[in-house]
Backbone as numpy.savetxt, mean C-alpha at the origin, in Angstrom:
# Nx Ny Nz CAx CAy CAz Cx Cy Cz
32.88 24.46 -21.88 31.83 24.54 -20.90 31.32 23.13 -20.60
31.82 22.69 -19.38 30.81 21.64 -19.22 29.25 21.28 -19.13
29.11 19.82 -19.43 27.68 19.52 -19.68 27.33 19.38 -18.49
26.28 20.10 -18.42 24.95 19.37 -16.78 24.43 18.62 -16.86
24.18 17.55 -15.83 23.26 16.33 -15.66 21.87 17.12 -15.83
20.97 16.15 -16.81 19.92 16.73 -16.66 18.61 15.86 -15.91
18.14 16.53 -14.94 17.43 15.85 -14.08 15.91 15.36 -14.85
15.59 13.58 -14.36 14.43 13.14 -15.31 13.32 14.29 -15.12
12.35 14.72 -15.96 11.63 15.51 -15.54 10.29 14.50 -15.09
9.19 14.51 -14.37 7.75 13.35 -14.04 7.47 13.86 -15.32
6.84 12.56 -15.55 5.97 12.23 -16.86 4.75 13.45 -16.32
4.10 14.06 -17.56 2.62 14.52 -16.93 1.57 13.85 -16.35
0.99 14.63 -15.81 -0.39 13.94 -14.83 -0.18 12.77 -14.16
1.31 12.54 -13.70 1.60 11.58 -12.94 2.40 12.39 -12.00
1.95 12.11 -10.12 2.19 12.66 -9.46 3.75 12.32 -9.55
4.70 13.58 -8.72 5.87 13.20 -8.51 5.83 12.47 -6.75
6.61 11.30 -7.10 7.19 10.85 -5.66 8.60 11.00 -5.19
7.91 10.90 -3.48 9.53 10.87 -3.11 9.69 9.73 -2.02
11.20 9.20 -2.18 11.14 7.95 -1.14 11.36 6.65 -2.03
11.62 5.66 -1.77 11.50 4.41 -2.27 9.97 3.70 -2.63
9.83 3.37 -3.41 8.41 2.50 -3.76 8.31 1.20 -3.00
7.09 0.96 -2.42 7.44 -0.69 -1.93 7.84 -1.76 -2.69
8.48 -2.86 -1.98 8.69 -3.90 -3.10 7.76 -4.47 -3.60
6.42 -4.44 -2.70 5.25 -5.50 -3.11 3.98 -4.86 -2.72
2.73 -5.50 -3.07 1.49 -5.17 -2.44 1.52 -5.39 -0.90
1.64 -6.89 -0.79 1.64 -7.30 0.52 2.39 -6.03 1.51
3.83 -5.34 1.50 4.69 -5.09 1.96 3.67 -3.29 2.14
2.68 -3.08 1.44 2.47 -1.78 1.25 1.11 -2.08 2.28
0.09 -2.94 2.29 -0.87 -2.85 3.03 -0.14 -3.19 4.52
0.54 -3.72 4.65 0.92 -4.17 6.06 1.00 -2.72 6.94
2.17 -2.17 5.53 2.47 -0.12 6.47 1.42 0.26 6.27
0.25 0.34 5.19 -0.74 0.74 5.67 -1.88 0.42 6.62
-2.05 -0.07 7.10 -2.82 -1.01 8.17 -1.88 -0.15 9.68
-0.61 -0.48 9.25 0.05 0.12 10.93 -0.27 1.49 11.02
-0.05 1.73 9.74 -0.24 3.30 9.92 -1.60 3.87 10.24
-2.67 3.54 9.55 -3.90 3.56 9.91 -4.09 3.71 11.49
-4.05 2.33 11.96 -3.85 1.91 13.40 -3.43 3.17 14.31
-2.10 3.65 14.19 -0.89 4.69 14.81 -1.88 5.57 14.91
-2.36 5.85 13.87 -3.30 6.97 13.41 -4.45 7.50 14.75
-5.31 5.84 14.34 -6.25 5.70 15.25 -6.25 5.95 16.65
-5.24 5.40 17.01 -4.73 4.98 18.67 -4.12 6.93 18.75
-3.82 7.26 17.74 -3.24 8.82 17.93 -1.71 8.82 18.62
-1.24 7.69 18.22 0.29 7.37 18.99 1.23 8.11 17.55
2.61 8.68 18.36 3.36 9.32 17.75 3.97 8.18 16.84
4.28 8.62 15.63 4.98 7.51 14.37 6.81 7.78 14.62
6.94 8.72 14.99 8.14 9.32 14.91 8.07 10.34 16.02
9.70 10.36 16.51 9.90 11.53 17.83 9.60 12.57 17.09
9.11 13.52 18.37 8.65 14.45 18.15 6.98 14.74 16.91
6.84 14.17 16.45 5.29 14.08 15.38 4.31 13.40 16.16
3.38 13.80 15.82 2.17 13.21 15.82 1.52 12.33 14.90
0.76 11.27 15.36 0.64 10.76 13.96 -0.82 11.63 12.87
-1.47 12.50 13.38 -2.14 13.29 12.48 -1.48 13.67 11.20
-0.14 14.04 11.65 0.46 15.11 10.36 1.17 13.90 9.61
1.24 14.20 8.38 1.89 13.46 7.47 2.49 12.20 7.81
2.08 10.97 7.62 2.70 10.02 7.88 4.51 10.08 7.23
5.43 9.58 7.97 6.62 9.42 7.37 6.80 8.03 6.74
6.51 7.88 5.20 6.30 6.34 4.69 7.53 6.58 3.71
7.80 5.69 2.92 8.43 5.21 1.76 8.06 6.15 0.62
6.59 6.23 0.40 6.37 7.22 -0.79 5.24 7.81 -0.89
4.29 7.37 0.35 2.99 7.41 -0.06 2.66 7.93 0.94
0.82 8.60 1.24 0.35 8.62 2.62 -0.69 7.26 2.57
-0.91 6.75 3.67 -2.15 5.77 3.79 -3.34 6.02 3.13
-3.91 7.52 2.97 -5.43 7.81 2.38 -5.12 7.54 0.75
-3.97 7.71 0.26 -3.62 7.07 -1.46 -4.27 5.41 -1.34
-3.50 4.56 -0.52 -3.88 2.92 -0.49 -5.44 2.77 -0.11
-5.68 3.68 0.80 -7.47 3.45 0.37 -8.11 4.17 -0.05
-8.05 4.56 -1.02 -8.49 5.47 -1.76 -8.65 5.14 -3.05
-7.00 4.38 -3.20 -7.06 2.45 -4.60 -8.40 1.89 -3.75
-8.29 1.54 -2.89 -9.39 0.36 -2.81 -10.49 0.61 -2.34
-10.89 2.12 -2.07 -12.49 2.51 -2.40 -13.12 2.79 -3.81
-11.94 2.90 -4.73 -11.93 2.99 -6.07 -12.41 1.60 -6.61
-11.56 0.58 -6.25 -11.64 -0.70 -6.25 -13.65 -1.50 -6.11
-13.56 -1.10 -4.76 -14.77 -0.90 -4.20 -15.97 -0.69 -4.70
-15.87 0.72 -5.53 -17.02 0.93 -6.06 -16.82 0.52 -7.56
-15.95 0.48 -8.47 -15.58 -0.49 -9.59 -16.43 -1.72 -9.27
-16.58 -2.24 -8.16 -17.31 -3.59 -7.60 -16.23 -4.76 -8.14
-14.99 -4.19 -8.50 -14.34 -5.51 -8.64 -13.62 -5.81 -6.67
-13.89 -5.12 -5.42 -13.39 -5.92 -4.71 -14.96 -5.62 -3.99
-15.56 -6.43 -2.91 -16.16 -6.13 -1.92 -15.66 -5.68 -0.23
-16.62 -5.59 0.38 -16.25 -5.63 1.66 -15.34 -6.69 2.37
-15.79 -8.04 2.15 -15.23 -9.32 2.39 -13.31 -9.25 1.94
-13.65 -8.64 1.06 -11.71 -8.79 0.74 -11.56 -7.70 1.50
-12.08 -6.22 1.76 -11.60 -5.60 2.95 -11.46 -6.14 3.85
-12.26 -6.38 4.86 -12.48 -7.29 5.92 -11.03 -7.93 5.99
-10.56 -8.87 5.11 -9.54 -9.93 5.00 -7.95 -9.13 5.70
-8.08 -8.16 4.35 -6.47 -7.20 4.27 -6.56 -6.38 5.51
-7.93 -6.21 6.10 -7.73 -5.08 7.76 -7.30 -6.67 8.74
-8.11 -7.58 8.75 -7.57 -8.49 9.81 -6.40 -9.15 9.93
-6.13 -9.58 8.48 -4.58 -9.99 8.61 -3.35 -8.89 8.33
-3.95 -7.52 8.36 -2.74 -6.57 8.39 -2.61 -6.43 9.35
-3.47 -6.18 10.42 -3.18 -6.02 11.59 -2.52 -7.33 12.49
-2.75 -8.43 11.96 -1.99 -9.50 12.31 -0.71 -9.16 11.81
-0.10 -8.76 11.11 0.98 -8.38 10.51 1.82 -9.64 9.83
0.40 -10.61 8.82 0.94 -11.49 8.51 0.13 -11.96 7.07
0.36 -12.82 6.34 -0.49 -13.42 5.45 -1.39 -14.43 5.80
-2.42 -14.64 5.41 -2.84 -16.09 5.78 -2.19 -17.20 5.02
-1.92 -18.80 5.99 -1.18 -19.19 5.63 -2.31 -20.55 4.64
-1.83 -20.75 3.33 -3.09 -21.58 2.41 -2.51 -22.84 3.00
-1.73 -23.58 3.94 -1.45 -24.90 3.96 -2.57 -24.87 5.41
-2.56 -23.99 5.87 -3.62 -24.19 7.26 -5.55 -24.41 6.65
-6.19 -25.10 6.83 -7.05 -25.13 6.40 -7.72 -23.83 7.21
-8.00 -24.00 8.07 -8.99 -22.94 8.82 -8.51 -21.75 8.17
-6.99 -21.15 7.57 -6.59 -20.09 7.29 -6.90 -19.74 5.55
-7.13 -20.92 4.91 -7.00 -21.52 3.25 -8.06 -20.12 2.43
-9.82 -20.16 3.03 -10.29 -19.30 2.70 -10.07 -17.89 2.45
-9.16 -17.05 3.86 -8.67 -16.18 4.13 -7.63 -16.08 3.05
-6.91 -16.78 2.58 -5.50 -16.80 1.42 -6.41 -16.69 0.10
-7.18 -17.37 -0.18 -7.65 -16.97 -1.42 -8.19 -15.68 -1.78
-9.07 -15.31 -0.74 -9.85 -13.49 -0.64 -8.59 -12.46 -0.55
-7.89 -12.84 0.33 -6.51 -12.07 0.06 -5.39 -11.84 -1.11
-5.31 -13.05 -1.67 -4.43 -12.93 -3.15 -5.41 -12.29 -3.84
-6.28 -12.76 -3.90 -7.56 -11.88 -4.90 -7.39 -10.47 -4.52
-7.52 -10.00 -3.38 -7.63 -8.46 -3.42 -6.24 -7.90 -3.63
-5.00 -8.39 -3.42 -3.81 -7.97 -3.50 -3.19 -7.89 -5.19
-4.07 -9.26 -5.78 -3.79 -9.06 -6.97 -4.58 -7.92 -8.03
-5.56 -7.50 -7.25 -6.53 -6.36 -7.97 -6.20 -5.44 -7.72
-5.62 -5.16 -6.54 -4.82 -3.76 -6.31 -3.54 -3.46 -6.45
-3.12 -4.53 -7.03 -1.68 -4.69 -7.84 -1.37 -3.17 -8.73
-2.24 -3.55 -9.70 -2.41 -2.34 -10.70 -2.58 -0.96 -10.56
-3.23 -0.64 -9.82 -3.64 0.58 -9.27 -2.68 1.30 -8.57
-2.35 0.53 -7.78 -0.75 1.28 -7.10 0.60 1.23 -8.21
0.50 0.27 -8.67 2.21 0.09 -9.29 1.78 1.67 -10.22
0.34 1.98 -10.84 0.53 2.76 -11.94 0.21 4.41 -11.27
0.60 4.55 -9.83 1.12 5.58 -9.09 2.22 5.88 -8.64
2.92 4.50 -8.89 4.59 4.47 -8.57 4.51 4.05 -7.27
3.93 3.68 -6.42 3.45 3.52 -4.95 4.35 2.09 -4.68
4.01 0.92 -5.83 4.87 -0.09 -5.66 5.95 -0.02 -6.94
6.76 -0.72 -6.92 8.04 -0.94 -7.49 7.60 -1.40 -8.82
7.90 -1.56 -9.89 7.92 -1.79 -11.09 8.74 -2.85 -11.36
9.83 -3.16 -10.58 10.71 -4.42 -10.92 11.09 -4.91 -10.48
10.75 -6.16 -11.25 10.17 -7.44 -11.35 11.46 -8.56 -10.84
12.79 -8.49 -10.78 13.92 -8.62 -10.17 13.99 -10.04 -11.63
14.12 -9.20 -12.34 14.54 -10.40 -13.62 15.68 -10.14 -14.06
């Protein structure tokens, strides 16, 4: 009798995902920010959908990523100001760049909040776990 593959079972009290994890923070607020946006504007994400119903992402819906960082939020380890940062330059669909001075401030509030919400997502599976070593 042959043996069956046996499928990993999810760890408990850790949601199951489906989809690829992002590679990075950066790479996860950017889709969230568009998606948000899509949302807002009420423009279709995909033929035939709306963007009300389920976003079609990688692994996540958008209300998980802020939901880390209203968590974040009231923890008081981020404020408004690092929101502020990750909505304006997501929607720029870019980083701020630290060699631009006028941009320098904006790069620091941003690594700061990206690096605080590092944690919170990777330990939902939301971002990738590896580290490409």
């Amino acid at each position: 009798m042959p043996l069956r593959e046996r499928r990993p079972t999810p760890e408990p009290g850790r949601p199951q995902r489906r989809g690829q994890p992002f590679r990075d923070v950066e790479a996860c607020i950017f889709w969230t920010i568009k998606a948000l946006a899509a949302t807002a504007a009420d423009q279709p994400i995909l033929p035939g959908t709306r963007a009300r119903t389920r976003m079609a992402s990688p692994i996540c819906a958008p209300a998980e990523v802020v939901k880390c960082l209203d968590t974040l939020y009231r923890r008081r380890r981020i404020d408004l100001h690092h929101v502020r940062i990750l909505r304006i330059w997501g929607h720029r669909g870019r980083a701020p760049n630290p060699d631009q001075a006028t941009e320098r401030g904006d790069w620091r509030v941003w690594r700061e909040a990206l690096e605080r919400l590092e944690w919170p997502l990777r330990s939902l599976g939301i971002i990738s776990c590896d580290f490409g070593d």
